[in-house]
C-alpha positions as CSV (number, residue, x, y, z in Angstrom):
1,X,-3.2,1.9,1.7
2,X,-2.6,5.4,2.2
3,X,-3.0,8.8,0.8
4,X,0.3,11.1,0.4
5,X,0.4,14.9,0.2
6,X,-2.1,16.3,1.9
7,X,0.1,18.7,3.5
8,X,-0.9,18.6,7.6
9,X,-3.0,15.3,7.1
10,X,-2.1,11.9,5.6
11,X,-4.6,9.4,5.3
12,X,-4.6,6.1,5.9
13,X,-7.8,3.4,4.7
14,X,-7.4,0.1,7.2
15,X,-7.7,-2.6,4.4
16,X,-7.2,-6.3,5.5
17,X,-7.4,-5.5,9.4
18,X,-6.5,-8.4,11.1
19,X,-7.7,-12.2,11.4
20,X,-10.4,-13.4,8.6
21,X,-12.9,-12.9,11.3
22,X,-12.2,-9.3,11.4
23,X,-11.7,-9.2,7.5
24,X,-11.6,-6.4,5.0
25,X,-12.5,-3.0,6.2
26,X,-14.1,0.4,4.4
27,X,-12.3,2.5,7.1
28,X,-10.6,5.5,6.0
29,X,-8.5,7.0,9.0
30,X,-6.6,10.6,9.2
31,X,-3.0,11.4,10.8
32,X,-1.5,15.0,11.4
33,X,1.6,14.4,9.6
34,X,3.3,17.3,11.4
35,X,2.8,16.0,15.0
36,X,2.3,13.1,16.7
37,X,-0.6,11.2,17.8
38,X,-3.1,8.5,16.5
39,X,-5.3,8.2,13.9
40,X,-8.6,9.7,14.2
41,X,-11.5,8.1,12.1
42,X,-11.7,10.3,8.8
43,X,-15.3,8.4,7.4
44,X,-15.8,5.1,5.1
45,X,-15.1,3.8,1.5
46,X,-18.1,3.1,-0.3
47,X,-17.5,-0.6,0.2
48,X,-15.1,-3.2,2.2
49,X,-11.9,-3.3,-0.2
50,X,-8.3,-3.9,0.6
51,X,-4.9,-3.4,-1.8
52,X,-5.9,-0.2,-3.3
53,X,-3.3,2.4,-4.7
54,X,-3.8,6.3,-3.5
55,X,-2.5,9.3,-4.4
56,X,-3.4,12.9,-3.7
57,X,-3.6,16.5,-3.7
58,X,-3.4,19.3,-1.0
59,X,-7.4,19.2,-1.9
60,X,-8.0,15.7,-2.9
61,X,-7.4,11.9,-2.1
62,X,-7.9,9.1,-4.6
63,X,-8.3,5.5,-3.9
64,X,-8.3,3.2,-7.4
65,X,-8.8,-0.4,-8.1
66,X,-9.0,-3.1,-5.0
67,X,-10.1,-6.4,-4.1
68,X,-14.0,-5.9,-2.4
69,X,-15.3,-8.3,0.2
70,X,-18.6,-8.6,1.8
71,X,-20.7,-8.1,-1.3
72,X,-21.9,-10.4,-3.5
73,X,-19.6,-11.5,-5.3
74,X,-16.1,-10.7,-3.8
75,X,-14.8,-9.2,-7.0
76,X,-11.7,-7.5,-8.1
77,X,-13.0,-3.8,-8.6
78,X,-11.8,-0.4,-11.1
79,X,-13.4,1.8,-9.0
80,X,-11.7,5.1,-8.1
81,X,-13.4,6.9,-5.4
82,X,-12.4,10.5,-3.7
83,X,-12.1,12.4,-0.6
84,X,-12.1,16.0,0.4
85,X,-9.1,16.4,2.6
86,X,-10.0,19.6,4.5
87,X,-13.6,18.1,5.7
88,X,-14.1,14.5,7.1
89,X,-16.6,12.4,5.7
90,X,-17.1,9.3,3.4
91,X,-15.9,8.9,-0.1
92,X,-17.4,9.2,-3.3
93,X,-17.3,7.9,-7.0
94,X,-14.5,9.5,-8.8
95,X,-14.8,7.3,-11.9
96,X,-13.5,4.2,-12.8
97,X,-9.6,2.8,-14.0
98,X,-9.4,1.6,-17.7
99,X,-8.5,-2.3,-16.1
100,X,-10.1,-4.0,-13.1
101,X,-7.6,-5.1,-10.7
102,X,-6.1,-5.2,-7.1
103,X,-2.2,-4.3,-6.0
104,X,-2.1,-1.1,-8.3
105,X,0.7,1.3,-7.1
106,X,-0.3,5.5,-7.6
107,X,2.0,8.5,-8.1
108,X,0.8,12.4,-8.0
109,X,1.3,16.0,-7.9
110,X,-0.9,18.5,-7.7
111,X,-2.3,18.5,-10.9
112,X,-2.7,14.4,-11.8
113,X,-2.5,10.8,-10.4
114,X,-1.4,8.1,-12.3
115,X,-1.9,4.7,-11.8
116,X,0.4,2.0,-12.5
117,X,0.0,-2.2,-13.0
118,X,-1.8,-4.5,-10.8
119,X,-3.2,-8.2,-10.9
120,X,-6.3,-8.5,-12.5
121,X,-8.8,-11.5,-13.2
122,X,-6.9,-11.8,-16.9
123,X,-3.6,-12.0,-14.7
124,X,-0.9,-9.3,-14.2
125,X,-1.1,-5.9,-16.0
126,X,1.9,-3.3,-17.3
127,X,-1.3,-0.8,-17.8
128,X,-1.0,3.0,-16.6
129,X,-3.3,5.1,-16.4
130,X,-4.0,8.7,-15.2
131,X,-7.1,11.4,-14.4
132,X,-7.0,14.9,-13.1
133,X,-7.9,16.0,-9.3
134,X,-10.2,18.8,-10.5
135,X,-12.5,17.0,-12.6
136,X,-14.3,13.6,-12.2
137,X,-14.3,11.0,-14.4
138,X,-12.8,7.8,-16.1
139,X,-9.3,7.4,-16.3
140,X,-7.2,7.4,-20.0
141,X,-4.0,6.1,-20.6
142,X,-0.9,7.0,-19.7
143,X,1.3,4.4,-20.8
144,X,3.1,1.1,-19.8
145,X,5.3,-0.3,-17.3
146,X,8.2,-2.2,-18.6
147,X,6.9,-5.3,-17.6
148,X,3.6,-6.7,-16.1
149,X,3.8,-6.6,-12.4
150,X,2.0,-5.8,-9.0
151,X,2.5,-5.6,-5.3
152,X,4.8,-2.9,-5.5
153,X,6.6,-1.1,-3.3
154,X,4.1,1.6,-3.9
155,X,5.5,4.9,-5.4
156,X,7.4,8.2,-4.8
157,X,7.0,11.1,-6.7
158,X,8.6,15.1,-7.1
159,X,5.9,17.8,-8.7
160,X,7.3,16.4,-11.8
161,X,8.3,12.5,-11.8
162,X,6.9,9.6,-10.5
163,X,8.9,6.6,-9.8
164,X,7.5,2.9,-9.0
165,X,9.6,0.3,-7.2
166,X,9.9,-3.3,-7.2
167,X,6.9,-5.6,-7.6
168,X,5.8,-9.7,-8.6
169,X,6.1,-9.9,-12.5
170,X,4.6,-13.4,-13.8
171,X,7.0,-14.5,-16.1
172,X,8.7,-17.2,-16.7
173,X,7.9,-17.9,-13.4
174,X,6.2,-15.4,-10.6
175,X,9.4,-13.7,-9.3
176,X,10.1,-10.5,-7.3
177,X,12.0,-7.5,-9.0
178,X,14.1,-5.2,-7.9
179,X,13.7,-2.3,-10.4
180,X,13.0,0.9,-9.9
181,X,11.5,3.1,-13.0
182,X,10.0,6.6,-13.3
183,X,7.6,8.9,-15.4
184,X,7.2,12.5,-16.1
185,X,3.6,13.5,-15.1
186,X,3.3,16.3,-17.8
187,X,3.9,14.4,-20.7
188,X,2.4,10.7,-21.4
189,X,4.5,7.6,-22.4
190,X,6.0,4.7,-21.2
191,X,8.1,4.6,-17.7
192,X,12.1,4.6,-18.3
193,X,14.8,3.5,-16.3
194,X,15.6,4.6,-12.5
195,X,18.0,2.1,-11.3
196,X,17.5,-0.5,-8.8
197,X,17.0,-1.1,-5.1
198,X,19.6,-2.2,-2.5
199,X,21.0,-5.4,-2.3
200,X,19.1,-7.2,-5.5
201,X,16.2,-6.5,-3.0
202,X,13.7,-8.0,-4.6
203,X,10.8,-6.1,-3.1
204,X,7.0,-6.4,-2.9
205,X,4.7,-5.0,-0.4
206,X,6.6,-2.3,1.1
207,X,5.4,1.1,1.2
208,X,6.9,5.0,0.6
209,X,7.1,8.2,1.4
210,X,8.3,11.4,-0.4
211,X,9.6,15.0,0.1
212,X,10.1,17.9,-3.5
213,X,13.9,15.8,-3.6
214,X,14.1,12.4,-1.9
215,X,11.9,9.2,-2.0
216,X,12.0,6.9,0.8
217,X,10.9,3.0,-0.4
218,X,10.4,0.5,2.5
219,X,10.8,-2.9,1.6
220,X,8.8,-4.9,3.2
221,X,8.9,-8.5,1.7
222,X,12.4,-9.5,0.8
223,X,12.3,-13.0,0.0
224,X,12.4,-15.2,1.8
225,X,11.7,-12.9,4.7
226,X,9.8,-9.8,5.7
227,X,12.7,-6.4,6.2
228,X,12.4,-3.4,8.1
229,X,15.3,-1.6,5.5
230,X,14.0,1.6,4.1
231,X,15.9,2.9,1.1
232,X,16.0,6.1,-0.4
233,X,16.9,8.0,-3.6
234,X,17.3,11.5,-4.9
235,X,14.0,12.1,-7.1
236,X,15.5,14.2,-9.3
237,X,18.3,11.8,-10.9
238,X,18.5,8.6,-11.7
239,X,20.7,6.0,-10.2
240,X,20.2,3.1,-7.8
241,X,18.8,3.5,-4.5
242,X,20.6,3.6,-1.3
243,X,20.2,2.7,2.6
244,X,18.5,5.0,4.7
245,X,17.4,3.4,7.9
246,X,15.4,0.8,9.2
247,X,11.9,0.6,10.6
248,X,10.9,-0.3,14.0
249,X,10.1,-3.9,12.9
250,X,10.2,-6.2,9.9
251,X,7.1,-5.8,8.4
252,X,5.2,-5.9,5.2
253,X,1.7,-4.3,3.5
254,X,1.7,-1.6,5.8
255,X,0.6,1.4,4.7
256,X,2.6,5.4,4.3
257,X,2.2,9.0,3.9
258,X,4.4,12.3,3.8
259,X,4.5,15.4,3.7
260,X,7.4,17.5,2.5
261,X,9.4,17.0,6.0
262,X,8.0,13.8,7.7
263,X,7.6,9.8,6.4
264,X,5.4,7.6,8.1
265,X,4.9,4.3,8.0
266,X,1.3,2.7,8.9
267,X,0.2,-0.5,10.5
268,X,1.2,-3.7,8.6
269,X,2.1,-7.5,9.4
270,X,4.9,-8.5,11.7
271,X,3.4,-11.4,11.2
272,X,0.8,-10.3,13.4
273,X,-1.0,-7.2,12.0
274,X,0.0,-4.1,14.2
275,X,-1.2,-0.6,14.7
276,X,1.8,1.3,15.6
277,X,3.2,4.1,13.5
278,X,6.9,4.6,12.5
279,X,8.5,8.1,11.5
């Protein structure tokens, strides 16, 4: 997944890169947002992990929960670790979530990140929970989603709302959701109502990108079928999403970052796994 916010430079950490020979990776690359050009190796993870959630600050990047490989044993983790935007290098321990699990989705501003569901060895989570950039430490809660669920579409977020999108929920069977709902980052609570994405899209491992007014969700699984629709709403209201474009290809858990002008849209399965980069 990817790191959002970081004004010039979004971040991108390479996950699941390829065939199982190639595996999980601790990779952390950079972007600058503004222009174009490849990534350029930023440092390393503390371990080999893949479905993470990010968020960030114009100083920070977080990357919380994930499933790690290559230790013994491969183990959902709660780890949150942390980066230093302006200087490249690996990351360090931040603290931990308050539940162990993989497929969270994060929202930020510049003050907190907040941390939303995932699937966890006890099953799928409706868990939020929160920390501050400017100190280290554990994470407290926040709240609840309004159901259990993971593999979002990721999250967009204002300097005052966060909104999550889509998602698996468990019951009464595993299905896909197309919901969209939101939280205010300086209180706590539970999330409310947004409205819902395009089409009864029923949306999981999509990825999105934000500006101070308008989220962009791509979709990327739409059962039965991987989408290259990118949707967008207006941050600051509420009200169901609309269409905004397509990406390049149909494609799902690829990765995003933004700045307050430019999307992009990282890597991702086609379903081979690809390297380009959409704007």
């Amino acid at each position: 997944r990817t790191e959002e916010r970081g004004r010039g430079r979004g971040f991108y950490m390479l996950g699941y890169n390829g065939t199982p020979a190639a595996g999980p990776s601790a990779r952390i690359d950079y972007i600058n947002i503004q222009s174009q050009g490849n990534s350029i190796r930023f440092g390393d993870l503390t371990t080999n992990r893949y479905t993470l959630g990010s968020g960030a600050n114009s100083t920070r990047g977080l990357f919380c929960g994930g499933y790690q490989e290559g230790l013994s044993p491969d183990t959902d983790v709660n780890a949150i670790e942390f980066i230093t935007i302006a200087t490249e290098g690996n990351a360090a321990d931040f603290g931990d979530r308050t539940v162990v699990g993989r497929q969270p989705a994060a929202a930020s501003n510049d003050t907190r990140c907040v941390m939303a569901s995932g699937f966890t060895p006890a099953g799928y989570q409706n868990t939020i929970d929160k920390v501050e950039f400017a100190t280290t430490g554990n994470a407290t809660d926040y709240g609840d989603l309004s159901s259990k669920r993971a593999s979002m579409c990721m999250s967009c977020n204002s300097t005052t709302r966060g909104i999550f999108n889509g998602g698996y929920q468990p019951a009464p069977s595993t299905i896909r959701v197309n919901n969209m709902e939101f939280i205010t980052f300086a209180t706590t609570g539970n999330t409310q109502d947004f409205g819902d994405l395009t089409d009864d899209s029923q949306s999981t491992y999509g990825g999105t990108a934000s500006s101070s007014t308008r989220g962009l969700i791509g979709l990327g699984y739409v059962h039965p079928a991987r989408s290259n629709a990118v949707d967008f709403c207006t941050i600051a209201t509420t009200g169901n999403a609309s269409d905004f474009g397509d990406l390049t290809a149909a494609k799902q858990t690829y990765g995003s970052c933004s700045n307050s002008i430019r999307g992009t849209f990282l890597g991702g399965q086609t379903p081979s796994y690809i390297n380009n980069i959409d704007m």
